[in-house]
C-alpha positions in Angstrom: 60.1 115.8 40.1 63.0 115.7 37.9 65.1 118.5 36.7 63.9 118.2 32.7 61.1 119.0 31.1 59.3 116.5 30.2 55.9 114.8 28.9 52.8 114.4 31.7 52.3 110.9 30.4 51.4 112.1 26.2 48.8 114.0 27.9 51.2 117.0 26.0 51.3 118.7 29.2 54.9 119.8 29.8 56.1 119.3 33.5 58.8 122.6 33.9 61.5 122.4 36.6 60.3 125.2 38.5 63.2 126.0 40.7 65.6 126.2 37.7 67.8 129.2 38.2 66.6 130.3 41.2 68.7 130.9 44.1 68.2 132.0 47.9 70.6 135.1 48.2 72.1 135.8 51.8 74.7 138.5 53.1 77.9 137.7 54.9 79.7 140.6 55.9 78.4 143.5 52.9 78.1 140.6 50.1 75.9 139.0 48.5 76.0 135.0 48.4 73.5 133.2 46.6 72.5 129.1 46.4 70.3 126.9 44.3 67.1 127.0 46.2 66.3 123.4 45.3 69.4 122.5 48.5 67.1 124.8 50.7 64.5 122.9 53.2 64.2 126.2 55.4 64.9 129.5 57.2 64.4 130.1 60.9 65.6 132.7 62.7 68.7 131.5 65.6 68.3 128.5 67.4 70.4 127.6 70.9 73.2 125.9 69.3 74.5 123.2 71.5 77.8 123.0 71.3 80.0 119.3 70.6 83.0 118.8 71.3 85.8 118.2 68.8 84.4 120.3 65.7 86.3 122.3 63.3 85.3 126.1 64.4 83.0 126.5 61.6 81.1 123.7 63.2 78.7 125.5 66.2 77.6 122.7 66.9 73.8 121.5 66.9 70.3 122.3 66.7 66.6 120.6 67.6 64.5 121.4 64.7 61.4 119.9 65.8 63.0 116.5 67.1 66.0 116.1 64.5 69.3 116.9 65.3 70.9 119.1 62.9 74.7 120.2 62.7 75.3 124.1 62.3 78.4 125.6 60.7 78.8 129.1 60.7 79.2 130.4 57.2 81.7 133.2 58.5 83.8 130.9 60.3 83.9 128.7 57.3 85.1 131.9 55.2 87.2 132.9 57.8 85.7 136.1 57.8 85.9 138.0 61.2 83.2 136.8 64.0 80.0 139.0 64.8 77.1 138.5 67.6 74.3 136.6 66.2 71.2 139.8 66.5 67.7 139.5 65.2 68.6 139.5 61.1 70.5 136.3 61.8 69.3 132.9 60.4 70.0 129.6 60.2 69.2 128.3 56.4 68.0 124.3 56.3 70.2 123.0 53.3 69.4 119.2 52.6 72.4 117.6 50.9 72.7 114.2 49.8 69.8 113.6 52.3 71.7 114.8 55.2 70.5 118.6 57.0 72.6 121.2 57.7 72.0 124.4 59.0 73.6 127.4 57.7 74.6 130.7 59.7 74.4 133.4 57.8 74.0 137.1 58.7 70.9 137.9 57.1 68.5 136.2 54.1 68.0 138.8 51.0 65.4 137.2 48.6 64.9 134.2 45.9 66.3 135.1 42.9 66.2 134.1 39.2 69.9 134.0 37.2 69.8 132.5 34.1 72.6 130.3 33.1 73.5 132.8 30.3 74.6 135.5 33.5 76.5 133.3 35.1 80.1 133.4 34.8 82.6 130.7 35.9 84.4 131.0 39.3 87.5 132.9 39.2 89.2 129.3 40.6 87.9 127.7 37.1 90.1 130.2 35.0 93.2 129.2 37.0 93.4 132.3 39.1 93.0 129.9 42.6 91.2 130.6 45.4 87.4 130.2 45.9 87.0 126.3 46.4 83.2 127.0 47.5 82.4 129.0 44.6 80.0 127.8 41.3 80.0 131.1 39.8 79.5 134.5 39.7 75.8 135.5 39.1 75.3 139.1 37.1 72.2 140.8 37.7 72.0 144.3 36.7 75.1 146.3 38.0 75.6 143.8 40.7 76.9 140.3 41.1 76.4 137.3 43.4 78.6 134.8 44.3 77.2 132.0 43.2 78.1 128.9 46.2 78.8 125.0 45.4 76.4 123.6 48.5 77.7 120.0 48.4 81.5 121.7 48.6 80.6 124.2 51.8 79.0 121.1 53.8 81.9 118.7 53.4 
């Protein structure tokens, strides 16, 4: 389906892109990170990660998801944000990028959320204030904000 509204063949019938502004929202040590949902395959709760040898750290190593093999970086480790045991709120999210899989540990999955593109503000990086190489943007809902991740920047 492609990302446009378009024409159902001059039937008139519009086709919407109906996962337009939505995004998966996770917590990583008491924030909030969100990503387009349309990168999201799955959730499962914690696998046995196999370890390889000769990752980066944020790289756990892998997972058999019904037969594939997946890598699994650990989103904390690829923050470098302080370590914590893996408990029953821990899950891996299924991110397909650029038709490779990749599972995602994060410390617990919050909810799909809508954010317009009108509460979205750039990343701190894009003003020229550094830092935040992972970051799209920084989503505004209510009081609160969610940082808003680049998927195809955290898997590289």
């Amino acid at each position: 389906m492609e990302n446009t509204a378009r024409d159902n063949e001059g039937l008139g019938v519009v086709e919407e892109d109906t996962q337009k502004d939505k995004y998966l929202t996770f917590s990583l040590a008491e924030e909030v990170y969100a990503i387009d949902i349309c990168y999201v395959i799955e959730i499962i709760g914690i696998l046995k990660i196999t370890k390889v040898p000769d990752m980066p750290p944020f790289i756990k190593g892998v997972i058999n998801l019904r037969g594939k093999v997946i890598p699994v970086m650990d989103v904390r480790a690829r923050f470098g944000l302080p370590a914590r045991d893996y408990d029953e709120r821990t899950c891996v999210v299924v991110v397909n990028v650029a038709d490779n899989a990749m599972g995602l540990v994060v410390d617990h999955v919050n909810e799909v959320m809508d954010i317009p593109a009108g509460q979205v503000e750039p990343s701190p990086a894009a003003n020229g204030h550094g830092g935040g190489k992972y970051v799209k943007g920084i989503g505004k809902i209510d009081d609160e904000v969610k940082i808003l991740l680049e998927v195809e920047c955290l898997v590289k």
